[in-house]
C-alpha positions in Angstrom: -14.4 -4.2 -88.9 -14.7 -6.8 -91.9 -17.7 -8.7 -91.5 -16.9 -12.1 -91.0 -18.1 -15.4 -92.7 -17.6 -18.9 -92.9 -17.3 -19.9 -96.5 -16.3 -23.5 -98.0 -13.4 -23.4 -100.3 -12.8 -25.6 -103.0 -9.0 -26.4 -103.7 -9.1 -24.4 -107.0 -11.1 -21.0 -104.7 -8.1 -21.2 -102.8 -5.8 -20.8 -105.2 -7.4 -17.3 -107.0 -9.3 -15.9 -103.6 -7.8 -12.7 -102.6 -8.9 -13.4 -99.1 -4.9 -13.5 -97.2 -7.1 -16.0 -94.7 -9.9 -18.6 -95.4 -11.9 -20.0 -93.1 -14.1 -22.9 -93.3 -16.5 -24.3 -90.8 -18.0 -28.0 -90.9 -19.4 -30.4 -88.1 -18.2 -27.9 -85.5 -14.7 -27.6 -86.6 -13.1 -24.4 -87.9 -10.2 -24.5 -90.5 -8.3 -21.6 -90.9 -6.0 -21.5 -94.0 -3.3 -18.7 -94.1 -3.2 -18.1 -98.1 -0.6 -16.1 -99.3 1.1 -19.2 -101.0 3.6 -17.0 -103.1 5.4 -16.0 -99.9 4.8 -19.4 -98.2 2.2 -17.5 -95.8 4.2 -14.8 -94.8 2.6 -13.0 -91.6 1.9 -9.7 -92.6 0.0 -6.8 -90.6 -2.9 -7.6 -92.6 -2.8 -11.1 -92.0 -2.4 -10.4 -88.2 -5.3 -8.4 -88.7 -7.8 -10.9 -90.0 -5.8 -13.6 -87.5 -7.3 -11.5 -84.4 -10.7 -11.0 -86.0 -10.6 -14.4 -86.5 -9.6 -15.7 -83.1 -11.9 -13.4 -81.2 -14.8 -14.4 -82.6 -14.1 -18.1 -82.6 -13.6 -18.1 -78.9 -17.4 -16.5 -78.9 -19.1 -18.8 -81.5 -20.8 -22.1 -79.5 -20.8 -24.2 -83.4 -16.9 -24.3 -83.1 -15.4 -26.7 -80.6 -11.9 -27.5 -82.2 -9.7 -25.5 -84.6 -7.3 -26.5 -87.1 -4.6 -23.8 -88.8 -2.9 -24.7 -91.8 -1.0 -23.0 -95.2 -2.1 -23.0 -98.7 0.3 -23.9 -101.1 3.4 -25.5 -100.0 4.3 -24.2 -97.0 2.7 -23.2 -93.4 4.1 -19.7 -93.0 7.7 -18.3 -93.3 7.5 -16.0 -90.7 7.5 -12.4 -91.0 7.3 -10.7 -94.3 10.9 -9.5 -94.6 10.4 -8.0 -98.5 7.4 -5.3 -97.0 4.4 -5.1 -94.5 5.8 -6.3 -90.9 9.6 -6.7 -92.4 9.4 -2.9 -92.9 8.1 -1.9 -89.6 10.7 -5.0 -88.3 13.8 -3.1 -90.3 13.2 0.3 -88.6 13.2 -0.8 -85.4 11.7 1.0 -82.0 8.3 1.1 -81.4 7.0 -0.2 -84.4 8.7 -3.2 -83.9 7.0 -3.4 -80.3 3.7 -2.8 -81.7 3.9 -5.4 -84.7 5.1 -8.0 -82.3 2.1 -7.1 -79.6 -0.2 -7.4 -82.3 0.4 -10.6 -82.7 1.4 -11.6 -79.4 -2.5 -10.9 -78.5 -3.7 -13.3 -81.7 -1.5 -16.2 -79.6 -2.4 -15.2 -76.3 -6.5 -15.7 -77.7 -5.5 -19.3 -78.8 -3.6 -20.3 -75.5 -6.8 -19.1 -73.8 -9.5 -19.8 -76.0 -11.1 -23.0 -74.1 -11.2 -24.9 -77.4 -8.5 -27.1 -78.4 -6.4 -25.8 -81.8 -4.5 -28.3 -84.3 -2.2 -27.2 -86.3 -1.8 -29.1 -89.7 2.4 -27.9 -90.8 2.0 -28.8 -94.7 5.5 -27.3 -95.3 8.3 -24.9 -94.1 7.2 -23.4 -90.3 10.2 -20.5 -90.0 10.1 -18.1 -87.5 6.9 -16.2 -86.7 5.8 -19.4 -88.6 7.4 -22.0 -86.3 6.2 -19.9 -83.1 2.6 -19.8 -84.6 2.2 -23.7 -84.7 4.1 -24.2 -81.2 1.1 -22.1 -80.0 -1.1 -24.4 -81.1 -2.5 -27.1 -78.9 -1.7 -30.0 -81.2 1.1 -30.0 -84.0 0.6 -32.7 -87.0 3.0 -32.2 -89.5 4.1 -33.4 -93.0 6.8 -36.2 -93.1 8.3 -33.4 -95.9 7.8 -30.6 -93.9 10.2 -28.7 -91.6 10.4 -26.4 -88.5 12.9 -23.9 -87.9 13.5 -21.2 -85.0 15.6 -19.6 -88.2 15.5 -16.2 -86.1 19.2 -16.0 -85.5 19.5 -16.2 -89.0 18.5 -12.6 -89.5 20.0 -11.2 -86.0 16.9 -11.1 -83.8 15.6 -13.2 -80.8 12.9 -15.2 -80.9 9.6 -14.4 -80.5 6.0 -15.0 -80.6 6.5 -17.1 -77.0 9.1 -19.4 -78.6 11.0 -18.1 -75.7 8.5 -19.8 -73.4 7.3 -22.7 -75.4 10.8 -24.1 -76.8 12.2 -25.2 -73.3 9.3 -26.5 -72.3 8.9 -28.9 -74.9 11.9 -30.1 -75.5 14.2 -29.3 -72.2 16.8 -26.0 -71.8 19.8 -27.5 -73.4 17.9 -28.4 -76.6 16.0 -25.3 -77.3 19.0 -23.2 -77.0 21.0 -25.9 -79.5 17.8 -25.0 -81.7 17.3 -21.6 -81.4 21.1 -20.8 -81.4 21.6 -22.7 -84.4 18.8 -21.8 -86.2 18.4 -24.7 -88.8 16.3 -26.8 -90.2 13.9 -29.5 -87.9 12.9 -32.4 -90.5 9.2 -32.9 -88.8 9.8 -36.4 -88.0 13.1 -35.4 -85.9 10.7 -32.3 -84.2 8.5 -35.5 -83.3 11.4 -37.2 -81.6 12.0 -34.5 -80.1 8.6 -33.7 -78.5 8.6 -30.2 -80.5 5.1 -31.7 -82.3 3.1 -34.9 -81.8 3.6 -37.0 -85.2 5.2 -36.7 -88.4 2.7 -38.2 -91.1 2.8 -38.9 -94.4 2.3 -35.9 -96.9 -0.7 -37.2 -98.3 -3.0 -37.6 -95.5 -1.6 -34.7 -93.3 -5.6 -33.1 -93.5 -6.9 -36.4 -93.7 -5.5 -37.0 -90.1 -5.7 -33.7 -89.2 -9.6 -33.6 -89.6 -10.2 -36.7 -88.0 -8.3 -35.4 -85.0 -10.4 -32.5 -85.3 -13.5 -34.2 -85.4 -12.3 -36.2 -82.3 -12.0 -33.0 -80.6 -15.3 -31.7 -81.7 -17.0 -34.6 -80.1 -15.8 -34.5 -77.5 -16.5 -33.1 -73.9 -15.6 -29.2 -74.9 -15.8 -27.6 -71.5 -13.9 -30.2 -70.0 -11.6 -29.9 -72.8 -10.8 -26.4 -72.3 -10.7 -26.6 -68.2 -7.7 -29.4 -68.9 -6.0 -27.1 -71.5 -6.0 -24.2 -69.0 -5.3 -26.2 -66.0 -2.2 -27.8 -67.6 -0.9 -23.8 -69.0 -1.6 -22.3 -65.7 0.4 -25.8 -63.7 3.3 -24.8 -66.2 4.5 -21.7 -63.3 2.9 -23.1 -60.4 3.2 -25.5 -57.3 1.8 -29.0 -57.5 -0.1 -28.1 -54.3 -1.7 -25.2 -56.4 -2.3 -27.7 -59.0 -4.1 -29.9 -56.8 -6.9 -27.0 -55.3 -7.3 -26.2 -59.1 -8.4 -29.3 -60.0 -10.3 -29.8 -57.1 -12.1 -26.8 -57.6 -12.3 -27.2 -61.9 -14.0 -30.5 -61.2 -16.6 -29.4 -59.0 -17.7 -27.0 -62.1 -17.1 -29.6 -65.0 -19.0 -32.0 -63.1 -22.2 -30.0 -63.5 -22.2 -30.0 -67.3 -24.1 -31.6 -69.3 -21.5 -33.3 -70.9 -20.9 -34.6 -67.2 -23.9 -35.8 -66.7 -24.1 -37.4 -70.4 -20.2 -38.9 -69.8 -21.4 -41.0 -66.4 -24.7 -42.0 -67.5 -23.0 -43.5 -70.9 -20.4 -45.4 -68.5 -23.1 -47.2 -66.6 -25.4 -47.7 -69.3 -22.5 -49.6 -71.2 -22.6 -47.2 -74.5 -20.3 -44.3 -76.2 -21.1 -41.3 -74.8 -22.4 -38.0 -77.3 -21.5 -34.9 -75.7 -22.5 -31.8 -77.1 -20.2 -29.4 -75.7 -22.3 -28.0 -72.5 
């Protein structure tokens, strides 16, 4: 296994690095930068790769308590790479498919159930595999130039990457079928009519908002964070009675943090609470 580091990138590293993924850590916030700009961040199996390294050792790491997943360049990620690495295995079909697609599937499944929350920050095009990836994500800021597309029935497959599962939930049946049937283009600030993503924001202070989001996140309660992000995934397929003995029992834990403790003594003292994620 690569070893893995956290290394601050200036905007001109980025650009000549050979690293496919860049990761950054400040004031407990990770960003992850997919960087293969010349194919709008095409997933590849090497770049799925570094994506699970990544996520798996995030979910371990106590310094990070929110995420944020953006593209180099000008776009977010086009999906599969359809010109070599997973378009190959993707073009012959069978197993390899099954395998490329698993592969991945286990890089979203670590972000649905890492217990810190992840942003993602769509700079440009989201296609695909692309689109999919930043559905995954907790919170979706986007780019008033940016766009989302399913785009999979565009070259005769079915979605993927839990688009299946997320779509319908976010914006209703009938719409995600028009969307993924269709396959076109999602101008961000229709996706945020739409409830696919939270808010379309201008171009120029997409990171701008996107780290002070972040650093909201980070500052926050983290373990109460995570129980809520959980708690809301696992309510998605069950009853509201089962809802109701989770919660009950998820806030009998939470309420013997110290971020607990630190939350009700700042209410009665009158100040702004400063949790430190425990």
């Amino acid at each position: 296994m690569r070893p893995f580091l956290f290394r601050r990138y200036s905007v001109e590293e980025a650009r000549v690095t050979d690293e496919i993924v860049l990761v950054e850590q400040a004031d407990q916030v990770a960003t992850i930068t997919l960087n293969q700009p010349a194919t709008l961040n095409a997933l590849t199996v090497d770049v799925v790769v570094r994506l699970a390294e990544i996520v798996g050792r995030l979910a371990c790491d106590p310094e990070v308590r929110a995420v944020v997943l953006t593209g180099a360049g000008r776009g977010f990620c086009s999906g599969a790479n359809l010109l070599g690495g997973s378009g190959q295995t993707l073009a012959a079909g069978g197993m390899g498919v099954r395998q490329a697609v698993m592969a991945m599937n286990a890089v979203l499944a670590g972000i649905a159930e890492m217990e810190k929350p992840w942003l993602a920050a769509v700079n440009g095009p989201a296609v695909g595999g692309g689109c999919s990836l930043a559905l995954a994500c907790d919170l979706v800021l986007a780019a008033d130039t940016a766009y989302l597309a399913l785009g999979y029935v565009n070259v005769g497959v079915v979605l993927d990457m839990g688009a299946t599962y997320l779509v319908p939930r976010l914006v209703g049946l009938r719409k995600a079928k028009e969307l993924a049937f269709f396959g076109e283009r999602i101008p961000a600030p229709q996706a945020a009519d739409i409830g696919l993503i939270n808010r379309a924001v201008p171009a120029e202070s997409l990171m701008a908002t996107a780290r002070e989001w972040a650093a909201r996140l980070a500052s926050g309660p983290t373990l109460a964070i995570g129980a809520t992000k959980l708690g809301m995934h696992r309510a998605l397929h069950g009853t509201f009675r089962d809802a109701l003995h989770w919660e009950a029992m998820m806030i009998a834990l939470i309420a013997q943090t110290g971020d607990a403790a630190e939350g009700l003594t700042a209410f009665f003292q009158k100040r702004k609470p400063e949790f430190e994620g425990r």
